[in-house]
N, C-alpha and C positions, 0 to 999 in steps of 0.2 A: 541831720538828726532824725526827721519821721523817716527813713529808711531803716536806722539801728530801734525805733521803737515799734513799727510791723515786724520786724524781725523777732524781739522781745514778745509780741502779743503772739505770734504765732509760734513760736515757741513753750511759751505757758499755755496756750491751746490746744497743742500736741499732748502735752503730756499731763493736761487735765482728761484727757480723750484715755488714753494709754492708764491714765488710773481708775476711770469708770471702770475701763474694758476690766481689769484685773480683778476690781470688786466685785465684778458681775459672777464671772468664772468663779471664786473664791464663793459666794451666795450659790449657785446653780452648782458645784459642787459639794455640797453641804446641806443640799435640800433630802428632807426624808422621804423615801419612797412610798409610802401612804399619805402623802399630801395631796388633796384631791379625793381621794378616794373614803368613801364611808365607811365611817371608824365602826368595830363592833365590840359590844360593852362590855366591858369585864365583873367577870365573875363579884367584884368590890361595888358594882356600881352601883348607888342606893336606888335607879329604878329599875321596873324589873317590867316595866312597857314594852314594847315591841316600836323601834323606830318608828317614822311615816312611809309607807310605802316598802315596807319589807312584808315578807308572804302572809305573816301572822298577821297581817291588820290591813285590810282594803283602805284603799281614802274613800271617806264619806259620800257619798251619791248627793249632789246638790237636788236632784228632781225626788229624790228620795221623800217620803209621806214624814214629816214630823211626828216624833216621838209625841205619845201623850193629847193625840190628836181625837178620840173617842174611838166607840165602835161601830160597826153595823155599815149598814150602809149612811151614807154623808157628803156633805160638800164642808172640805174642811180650807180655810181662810186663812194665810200667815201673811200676820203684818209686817213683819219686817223681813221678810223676802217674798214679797209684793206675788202672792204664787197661790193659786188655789185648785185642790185635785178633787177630782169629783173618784169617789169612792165606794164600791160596789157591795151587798152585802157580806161578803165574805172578807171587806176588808182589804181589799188589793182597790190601788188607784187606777182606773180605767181608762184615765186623763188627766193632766196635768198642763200648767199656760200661767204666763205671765200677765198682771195686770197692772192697771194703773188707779191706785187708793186716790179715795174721796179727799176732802179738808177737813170731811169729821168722819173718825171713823168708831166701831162699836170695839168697847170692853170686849177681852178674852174672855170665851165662855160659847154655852150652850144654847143656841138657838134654833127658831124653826119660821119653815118659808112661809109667810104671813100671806102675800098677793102678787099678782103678776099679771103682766100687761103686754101684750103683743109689739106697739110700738106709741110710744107719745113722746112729746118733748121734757129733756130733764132739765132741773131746774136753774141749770146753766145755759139755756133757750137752745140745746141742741136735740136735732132729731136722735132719739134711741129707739133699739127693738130689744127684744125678748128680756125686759125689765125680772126682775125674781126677788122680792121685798123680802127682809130676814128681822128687820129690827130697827128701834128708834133712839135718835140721842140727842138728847135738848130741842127736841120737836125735827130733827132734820131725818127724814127717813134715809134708810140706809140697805143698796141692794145692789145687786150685781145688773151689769148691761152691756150691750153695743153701741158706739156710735151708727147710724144708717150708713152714713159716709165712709167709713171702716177706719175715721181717723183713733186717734191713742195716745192725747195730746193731756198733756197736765192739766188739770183742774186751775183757774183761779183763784190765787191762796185769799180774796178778798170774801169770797164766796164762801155761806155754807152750805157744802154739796155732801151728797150719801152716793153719788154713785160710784160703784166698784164699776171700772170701764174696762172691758175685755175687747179681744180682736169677735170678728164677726162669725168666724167659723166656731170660735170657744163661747158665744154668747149662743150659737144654736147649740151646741152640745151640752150647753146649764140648761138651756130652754127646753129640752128633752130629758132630763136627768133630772132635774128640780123641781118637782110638783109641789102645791101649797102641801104644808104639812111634813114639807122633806125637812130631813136634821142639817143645819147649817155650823158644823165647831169652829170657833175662830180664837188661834191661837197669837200668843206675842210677834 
């Protein structure tokens, strides 16, 4: 008797096999030849955009200066892509670098470089250099720096810190860019 019932299961296995196969064929001939391929919009279409990435529309430059960022020359601050371009007075960024945001950081708006410090300890007991003070927020000052150590390590979220931590080649090129007195714009 298990001889006539592996017979039966390989049998019904055959030709569950044999009727995939058939569907398949039947689906892959029946597939429209624009499948895959980026569809272009008809004259009815209610928008009248240009795709992503078709001639008419570049993709957005992530390093690109933020819209709405002031004029003149500045060092402009965006919070939420952690990025600050120091910006020349005609308005072209002359440098741009990622950084690593304070536990508090300052309202978007208009500020100016208040003081600056060669190299001391911040208030999270690490050595920093080329300190650049812009502004204050519930008593925590609040300003761009290096670690000495060239580390680029998160702040303690226990801590209230103001330092904006940059790598050590972008804390020399604020430290030469940002005299007291420079425009600091810090957008959302």
């Amino acid at each position: 008797m298990s001889r006539s019932s592996s017979g039966i299961v390989a049998g019904l296995t055959a030709a569950a096999v044999a009727v995939v196969g058939f569907l398949a064929f039947q689906a892959s001939a029946n597939v429209p030849k624009t499948l895959g391929k980026p569809s272009k919009a008809s004259p009815s279409s209610s928008s009248s955009a240009p795709s992503a990435g078709s001639p008419a529309q570049k993709p957005k430059d992530p390093l690109a200066l933020p819209a709405d960022s002031g004029t003149g020359e500045r060092v402009v601050y965006a919070l939420a892509q952690r990025r600050v371009w120091l910006v020349d007075e005609k308005g072209r960024a002359t440098h741009t670098f990622g950084v690593m945001p304070s536990t508090v950081s300052p309202d978007p708006g208009a500020y100016t470089v208040t003081s600056r410090s060669g190299s001391v300890t911040g208030s999270d007991g690490v050595r920093i250099e080329h300190v650049v003070r812009f502004a204050t927020v519930d008593n925590v000052t609040i300003g761009f720096s290096a670690a000495v150590d060239g580390t680029l390590t998160s702040p303690d979220p226990t801590l209230k810190t103001g330092g904006v931590r940059m790598k050590v080649a972008d804390g020399n090129a604020m430290w030469t860019f940002a005299t007291v007195g420079s425009a600091v714009q810090v957008v959302p």
